[in-house]
C-alpha positions as CSV (number, residue, x, y, z in Angstrom):
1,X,131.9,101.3,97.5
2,X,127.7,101.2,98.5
3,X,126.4,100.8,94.8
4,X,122.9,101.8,96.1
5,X,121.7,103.2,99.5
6,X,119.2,105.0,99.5
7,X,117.0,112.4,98.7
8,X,117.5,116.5,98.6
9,X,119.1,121.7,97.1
10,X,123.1,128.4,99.3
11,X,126.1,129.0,97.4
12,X,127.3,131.9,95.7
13,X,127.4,131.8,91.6
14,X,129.8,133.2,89.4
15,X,127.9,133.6,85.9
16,X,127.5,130.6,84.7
17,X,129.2,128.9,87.1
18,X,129.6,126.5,89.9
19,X,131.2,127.9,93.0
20,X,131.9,126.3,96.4
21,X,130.1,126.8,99.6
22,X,131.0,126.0,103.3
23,X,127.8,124.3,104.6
24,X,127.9,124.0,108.9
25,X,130.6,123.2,110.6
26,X,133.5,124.2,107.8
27,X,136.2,121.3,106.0
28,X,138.3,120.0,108.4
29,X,141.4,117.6,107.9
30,X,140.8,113.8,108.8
31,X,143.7,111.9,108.8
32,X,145.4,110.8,105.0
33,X,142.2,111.6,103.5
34,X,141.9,115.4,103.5
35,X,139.5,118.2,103.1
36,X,136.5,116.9,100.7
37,X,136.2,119.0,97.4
38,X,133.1,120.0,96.2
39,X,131.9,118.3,93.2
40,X,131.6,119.9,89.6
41,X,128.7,118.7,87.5
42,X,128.1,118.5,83.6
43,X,125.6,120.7,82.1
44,X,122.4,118.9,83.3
45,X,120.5,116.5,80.7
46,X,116.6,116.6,80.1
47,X,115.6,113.0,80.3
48,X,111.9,113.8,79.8
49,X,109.0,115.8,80.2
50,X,107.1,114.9,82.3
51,X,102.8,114.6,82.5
52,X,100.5,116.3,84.8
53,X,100.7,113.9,88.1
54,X,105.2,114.8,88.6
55,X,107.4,112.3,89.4
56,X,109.8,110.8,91.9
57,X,112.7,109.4,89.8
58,X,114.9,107.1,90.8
59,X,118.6,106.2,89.5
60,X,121.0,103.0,89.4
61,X,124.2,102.4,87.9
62,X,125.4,98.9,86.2
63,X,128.7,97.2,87.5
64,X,130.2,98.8,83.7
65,X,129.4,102.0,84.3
66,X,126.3,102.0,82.1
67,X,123.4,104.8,84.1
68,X,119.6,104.6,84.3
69,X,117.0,107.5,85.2
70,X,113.8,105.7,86.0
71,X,110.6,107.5,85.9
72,X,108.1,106.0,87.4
73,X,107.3,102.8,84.6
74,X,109.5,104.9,82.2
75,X,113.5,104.1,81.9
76,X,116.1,105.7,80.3
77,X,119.5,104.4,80.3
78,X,122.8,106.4,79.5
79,X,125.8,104.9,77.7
80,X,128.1,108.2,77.6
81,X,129.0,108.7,81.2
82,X,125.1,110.4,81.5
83,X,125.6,113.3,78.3
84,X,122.7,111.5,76.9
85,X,119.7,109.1,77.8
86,X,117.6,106.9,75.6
87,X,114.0,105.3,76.5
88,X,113.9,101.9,77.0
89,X,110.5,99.4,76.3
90,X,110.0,98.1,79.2
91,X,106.4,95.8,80.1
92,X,106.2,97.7,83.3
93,X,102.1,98.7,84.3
94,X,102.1,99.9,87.2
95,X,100.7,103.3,88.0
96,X,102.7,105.2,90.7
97,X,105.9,104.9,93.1
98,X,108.6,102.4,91.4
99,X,112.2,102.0,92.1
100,X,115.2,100.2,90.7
101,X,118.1,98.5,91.9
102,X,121.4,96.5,90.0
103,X,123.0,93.6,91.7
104,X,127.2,92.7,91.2
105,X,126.2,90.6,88.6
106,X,124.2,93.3,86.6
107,X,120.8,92.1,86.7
108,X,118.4,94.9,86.9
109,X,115.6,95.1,89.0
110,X,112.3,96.8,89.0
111,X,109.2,97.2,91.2
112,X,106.3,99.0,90.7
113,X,102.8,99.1,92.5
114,X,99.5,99.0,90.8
115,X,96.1,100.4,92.5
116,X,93.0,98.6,93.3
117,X,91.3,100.1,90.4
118,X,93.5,97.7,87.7
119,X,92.0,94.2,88.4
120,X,94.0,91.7,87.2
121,X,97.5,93.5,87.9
122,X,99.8,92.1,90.3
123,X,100.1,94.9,93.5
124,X,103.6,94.6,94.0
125,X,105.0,93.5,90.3
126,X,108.7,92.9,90.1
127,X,110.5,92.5,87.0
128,X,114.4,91.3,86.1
129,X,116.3,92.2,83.0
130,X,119.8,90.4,82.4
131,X,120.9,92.5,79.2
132,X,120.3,96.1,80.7
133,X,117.2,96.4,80.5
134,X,117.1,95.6,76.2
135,X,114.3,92.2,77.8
136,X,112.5,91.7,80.6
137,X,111.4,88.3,82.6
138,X,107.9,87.5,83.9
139,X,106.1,89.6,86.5
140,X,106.1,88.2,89.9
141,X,103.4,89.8,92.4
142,X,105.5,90.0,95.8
143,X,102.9,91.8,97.7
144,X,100.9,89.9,100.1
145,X,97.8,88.2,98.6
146,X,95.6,91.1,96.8
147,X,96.7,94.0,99.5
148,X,97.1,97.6,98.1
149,X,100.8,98.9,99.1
150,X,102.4,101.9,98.6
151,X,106.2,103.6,98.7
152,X,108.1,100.8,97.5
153,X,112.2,100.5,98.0
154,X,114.6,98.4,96.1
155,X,118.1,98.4,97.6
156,X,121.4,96.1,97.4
157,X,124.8,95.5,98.6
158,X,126.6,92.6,100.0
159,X,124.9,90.1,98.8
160,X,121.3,91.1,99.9
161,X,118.9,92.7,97.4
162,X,116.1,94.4,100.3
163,X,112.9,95.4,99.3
164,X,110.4,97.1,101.5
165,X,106.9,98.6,101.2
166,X,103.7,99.8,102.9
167,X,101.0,97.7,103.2
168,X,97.9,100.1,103.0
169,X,95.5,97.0,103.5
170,X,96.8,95.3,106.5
171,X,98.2,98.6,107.8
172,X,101.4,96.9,107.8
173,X,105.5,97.6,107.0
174,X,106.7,95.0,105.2
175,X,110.3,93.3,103.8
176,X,111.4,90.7,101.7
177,X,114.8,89.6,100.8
178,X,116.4,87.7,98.2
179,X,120.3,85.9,98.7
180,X,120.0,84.7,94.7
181,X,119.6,88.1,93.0
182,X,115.9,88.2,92.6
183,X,115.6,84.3,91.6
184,X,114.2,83.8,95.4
185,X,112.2,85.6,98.0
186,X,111.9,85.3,101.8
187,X,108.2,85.3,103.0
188,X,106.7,88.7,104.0
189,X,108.5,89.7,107.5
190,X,106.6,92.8,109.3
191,X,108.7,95.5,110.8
192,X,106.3,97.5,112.0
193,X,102.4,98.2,112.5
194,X,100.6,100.3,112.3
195,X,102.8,101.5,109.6
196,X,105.1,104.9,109.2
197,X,103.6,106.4,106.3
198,X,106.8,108.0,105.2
199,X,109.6,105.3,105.1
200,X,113.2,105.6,103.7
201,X,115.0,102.9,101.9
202,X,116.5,100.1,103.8
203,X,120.5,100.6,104.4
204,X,122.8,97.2,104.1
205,X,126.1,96.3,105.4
206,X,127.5,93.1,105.3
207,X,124.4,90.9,106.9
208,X,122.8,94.6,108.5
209,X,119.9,95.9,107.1
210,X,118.4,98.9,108.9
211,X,114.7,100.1,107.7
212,X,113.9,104.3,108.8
213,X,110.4,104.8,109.9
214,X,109.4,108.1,110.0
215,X,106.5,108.9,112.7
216,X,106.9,112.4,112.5
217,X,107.7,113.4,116.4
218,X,110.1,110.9,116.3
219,X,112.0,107.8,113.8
220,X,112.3,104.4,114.3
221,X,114.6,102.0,113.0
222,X,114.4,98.3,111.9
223,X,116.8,96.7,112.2
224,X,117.7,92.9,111.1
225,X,121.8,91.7,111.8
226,X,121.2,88.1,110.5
227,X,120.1,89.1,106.8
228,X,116.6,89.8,107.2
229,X,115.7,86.8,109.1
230,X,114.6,88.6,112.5
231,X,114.0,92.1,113.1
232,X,114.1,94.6,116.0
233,X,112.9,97.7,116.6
234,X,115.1,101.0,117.8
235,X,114.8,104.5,118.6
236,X,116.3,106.7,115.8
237,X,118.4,109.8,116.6
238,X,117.0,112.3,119.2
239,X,115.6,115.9,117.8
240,X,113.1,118.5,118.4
241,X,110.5,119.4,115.5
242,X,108.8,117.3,113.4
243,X,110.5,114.7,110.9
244,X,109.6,115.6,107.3
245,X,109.3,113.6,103.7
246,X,111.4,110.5,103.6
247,X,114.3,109.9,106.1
248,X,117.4,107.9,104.2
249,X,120.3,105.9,105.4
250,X,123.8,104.4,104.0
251,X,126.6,102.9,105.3
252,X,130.4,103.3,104.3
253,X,132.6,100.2,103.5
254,X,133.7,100.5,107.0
255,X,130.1,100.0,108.7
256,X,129.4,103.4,109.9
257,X,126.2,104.3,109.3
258,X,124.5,107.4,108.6
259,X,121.0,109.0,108.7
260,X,119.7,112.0,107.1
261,X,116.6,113.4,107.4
262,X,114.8,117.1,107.3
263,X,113.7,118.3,110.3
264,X,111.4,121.3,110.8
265,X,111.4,123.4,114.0
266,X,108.2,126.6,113.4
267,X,108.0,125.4,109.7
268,X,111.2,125.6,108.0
269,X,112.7,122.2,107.5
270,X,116.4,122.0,108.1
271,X,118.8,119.0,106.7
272,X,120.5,117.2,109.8
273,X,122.7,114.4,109.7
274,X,123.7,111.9,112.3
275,X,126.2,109.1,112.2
276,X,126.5,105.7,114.1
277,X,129.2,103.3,114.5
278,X,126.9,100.2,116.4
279,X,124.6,99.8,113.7
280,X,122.4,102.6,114.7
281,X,122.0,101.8,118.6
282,X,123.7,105.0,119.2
283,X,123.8,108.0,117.1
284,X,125.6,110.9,117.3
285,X,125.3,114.5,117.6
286,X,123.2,115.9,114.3
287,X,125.2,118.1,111.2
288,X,123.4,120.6,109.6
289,X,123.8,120.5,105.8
290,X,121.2,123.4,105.9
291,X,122.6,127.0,107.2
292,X,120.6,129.9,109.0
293,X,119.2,131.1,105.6
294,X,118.4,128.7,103.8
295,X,115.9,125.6,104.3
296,X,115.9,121.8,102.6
297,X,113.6,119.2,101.4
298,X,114.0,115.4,99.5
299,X,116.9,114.1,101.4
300,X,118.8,111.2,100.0
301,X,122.4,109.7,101.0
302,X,124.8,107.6,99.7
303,X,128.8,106.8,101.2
304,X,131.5,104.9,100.0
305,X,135.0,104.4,101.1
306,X,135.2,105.4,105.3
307,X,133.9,108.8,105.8
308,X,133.4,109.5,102.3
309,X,129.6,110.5,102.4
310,X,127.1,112.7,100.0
311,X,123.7,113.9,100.7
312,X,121.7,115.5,98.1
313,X,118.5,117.4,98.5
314,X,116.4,120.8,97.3
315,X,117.9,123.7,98.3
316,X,117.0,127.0,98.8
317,X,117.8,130.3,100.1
318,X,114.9,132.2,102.4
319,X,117.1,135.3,104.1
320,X,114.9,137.8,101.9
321,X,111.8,136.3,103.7
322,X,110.8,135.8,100.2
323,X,107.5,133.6,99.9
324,X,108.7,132.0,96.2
325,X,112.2,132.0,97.0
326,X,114.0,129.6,94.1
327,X,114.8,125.8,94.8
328,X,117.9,124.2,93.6
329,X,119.2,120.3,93.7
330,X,122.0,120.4,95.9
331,X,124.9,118.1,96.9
332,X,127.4,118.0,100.4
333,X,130.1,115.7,100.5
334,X,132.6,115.2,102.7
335,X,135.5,112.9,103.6
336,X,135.1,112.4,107.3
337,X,131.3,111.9,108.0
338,X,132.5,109.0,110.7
339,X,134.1,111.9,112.3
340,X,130.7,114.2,111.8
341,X,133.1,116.6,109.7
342,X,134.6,118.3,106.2
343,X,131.3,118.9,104.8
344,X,131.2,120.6,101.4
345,X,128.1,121.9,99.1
346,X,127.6,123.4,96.0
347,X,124.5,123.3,94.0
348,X,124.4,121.3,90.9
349,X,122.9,124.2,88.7
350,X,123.0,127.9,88.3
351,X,119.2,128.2,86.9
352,X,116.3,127.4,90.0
353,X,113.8,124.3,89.3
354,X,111.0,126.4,91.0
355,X,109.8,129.0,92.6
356,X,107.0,128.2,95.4
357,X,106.6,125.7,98.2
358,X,107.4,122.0,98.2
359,X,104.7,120.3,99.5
360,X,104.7,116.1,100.7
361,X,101.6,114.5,102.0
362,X,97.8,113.9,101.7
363,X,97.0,117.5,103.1
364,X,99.4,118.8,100.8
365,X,97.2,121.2,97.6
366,X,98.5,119.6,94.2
367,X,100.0,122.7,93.2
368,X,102.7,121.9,95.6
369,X,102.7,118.6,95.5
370,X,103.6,118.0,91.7
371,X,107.4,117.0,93.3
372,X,106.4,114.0,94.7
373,X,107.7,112.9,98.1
374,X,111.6,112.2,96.7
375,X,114.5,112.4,94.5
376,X,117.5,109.7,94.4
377,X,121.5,110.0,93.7
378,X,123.7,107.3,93.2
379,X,127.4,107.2,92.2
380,X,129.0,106.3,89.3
381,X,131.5,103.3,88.6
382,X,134.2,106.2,89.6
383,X,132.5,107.0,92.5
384,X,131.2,110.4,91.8
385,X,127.7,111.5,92.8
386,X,124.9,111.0,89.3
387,X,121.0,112.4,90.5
388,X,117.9,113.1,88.5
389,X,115.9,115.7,89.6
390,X,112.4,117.4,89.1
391,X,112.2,120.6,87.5
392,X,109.2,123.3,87.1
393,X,108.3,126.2,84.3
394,X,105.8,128.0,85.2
395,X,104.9,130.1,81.7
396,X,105.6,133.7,82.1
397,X,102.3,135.9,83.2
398,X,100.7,133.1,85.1
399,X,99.6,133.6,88.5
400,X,100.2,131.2,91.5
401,X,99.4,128.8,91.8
402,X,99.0,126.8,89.3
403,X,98.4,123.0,89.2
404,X,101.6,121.2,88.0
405,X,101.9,119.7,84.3
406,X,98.7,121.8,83.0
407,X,97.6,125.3,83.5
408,X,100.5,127.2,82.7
409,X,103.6,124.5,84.3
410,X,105.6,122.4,82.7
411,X,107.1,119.4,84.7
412,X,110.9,117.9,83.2
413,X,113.4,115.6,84.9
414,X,116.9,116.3,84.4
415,X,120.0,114.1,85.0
416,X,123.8,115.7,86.4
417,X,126.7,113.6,86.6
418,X,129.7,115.1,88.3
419,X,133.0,115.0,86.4
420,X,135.3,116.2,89.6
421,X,136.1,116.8,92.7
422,X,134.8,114.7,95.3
423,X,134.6,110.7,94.8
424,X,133.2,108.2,97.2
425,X,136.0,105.6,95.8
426,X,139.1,107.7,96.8
């Protein structure tokens, strides 16, 4: 099972509820492993609340089971199956994107960026903790010389921990990757300049890693089949509209490989997904996760077993032409993504985590930016989908809009585990 591959939310609700929803085309049969079944989630956990700038949170799992929520420089880590989370001390700096990755062995793995502004600070800092996160090892400064980087990715699986990031000083994407669990770094390699602003995390199969690039009008891949040694560039899947937030890709145990991304044709961004079986040179015809009334935003993906695939992302349900129609966090699953099939959804809560636009980008007003550019999902030692999430309370009588964490909102992250249904593992 892909311990970490690289966002993100309609369904009818019975009161209090979670009920299932057919998302386009319907569950179909694939071979012995059947019709997927939507997952059920716990009662979602506040993790923290959150200060004025939002947050992208990110999320790992340890080989026993143990989660992590990681905020930013703030983690939390859950020994109860995610029913509770506990903040951790952690050395961590850095001011803005980080992510987090665990290798086989359970070593923990943090990056972080710092900006120009903190002289003295390593760029690119990356931390290792070998007792889940309780101590931490020595910064190392991976970036490149004194550059200023941005949107960072940690991922690993088969051996290959993979992490990429923009270089906003050379105008450069860049990759490093380490055979020895963080011990060891290859030099710098460049995939791709001038840079994609919006990049997802890299996917990894055996000694494939594939990098999305998203240039709006169309996505590239990166690809490297030797284990990051040399790289190649590829044409992603064919669509019409513009590519929005942060494309993400995973591959199943048995090397298909799949690409999600939202895609938005006269302004309302749809979920697609594509699937390829020769390490993305070919893709296949898109899915879309997203029906006629609703819209999508935040992708993220993560597979398993053959087929067994999950894509979360925000969620919501526009058929009332509503301007502040309600977001939700949202999950599909099915067993037979190879086959580009079975796709179920359901949304992980009954209660909406906001009410106005989701913004990504520079041109973006910070009203609607206060989300951040992601969310991430990963899947529990059972296989079962675990996400953290942003959530927005606007207080009652305030107009909109209203600059996030201040002025009348109130930013929280949540964590939901799901307890049924579908599992990546079988």
């Amino acid at each position: 099972m892909k311990p970490r591959l690289a966002v993100l939310a309609a369904i009818l609700l019975a009161s209090g509820c979670l009920a299932e929803k057919e998302s386009t085309p319907t569950p179909t049969t694939s071979g012995s492993a059947g019709p997927a079944i939507a997952p059920t989630f716990a009662a979602p956990v506040l993790v923290e609340t959150t200060g004025g700038g939002g947050a992208e949170p990110a999320v790992a799992v340890h080989p026993d089971g143990t989660q992590f929520v990681l905020v930013w420089t703030r983690l939390y880590r859950s020994a109860d199956g995610g029913k509770t989370f506990t903040k951790l001390a952690t050395p961590f700096k850095s001011n803005g994107d980080a992510d987090l990755a665990i290798t086989a062995d359970g070593v923990l793995h943090f990056v972080g960026m710092t900006l120009a502004g903190q002289v003295g600070e390593p760029r690119l800092p990356y931390f290792r903790s070998t007792d889940k996160g309780e101590s931490w090892g020595p910064a190392k400064d991976l970036s490149v010389g004194s550059n200023n980087v941005d949107r960072q990715f940690l991922s690993y699986d088969d051996g290959l921990l993979v992490l990429t990031w923009n270089d906003l000083t050379a105008d450069e994407n860049l990759v490093r990757v380490s055979t020895d669990a963080g011990k060891t770094w290859s030099e710098p390699a460049k995939l791709l300049a001038p840079r994609s602003r919006t990049v997802g995390a890299p996917a990894i199969h055996e000694k494939t890693i594939v990098q999305p690039l998203n240039l709006h009008k169309e996505i590239k891949l990166a690809r490297s089949l030797d284990g990051g040694r040399t790289w190649t560039i590829l044409p992603g899947p064919a669509f019409s509209g513009d590519a929005l937030y942060m494309p993400q890709m995973a591959f199943d145990d048995g090397g298909t490989a799949y690409l999600v991304a939202a895609i938005s044709t006269n302004n309302v961004p749809k979920i697609h997904v594509w699937s390829s079986r020769d390490d993305g040179s070919t893709w296949s015809a898109p899915v879309a996760l997203t029906g006629a009334r609703s819209n999508g935003a935040f992708p993220w993906i993560v597979a398993g077993l053959e087929g067994r695939v999950a894509v979360s992302f925000y969620e919501r349900d526009i058929g009332n032409g509503a301007a502040n129609a309600p977001w939700y966090p949202y999950v599909a699953v099915t067993n037979a993504g190879h086959l580009g099939s079975g796709w179920r959804g359901v949304r992980v809560v009954a209660d909406p985590i906001r009410t106005r636009d989701i913004c990504s980008g520079d041109s973006c007003p910070p009203e609607q930016w206060n989300f951040k550019d992601l969310f991430e999902m990963g899947l529990t030692k059972e296989g079962r989908p675990f996400l953290a999430w942003m959530k927005e309370t606007v207080a009652a009588g305030t107009p909109l809009p209203v600059v996030g964490g201040g002025g009348g909102s109130t930013l929280t992250v949540h964590a939901s585990t799901a307890t049924s249904g579908w599992s990546a593992s079988g």
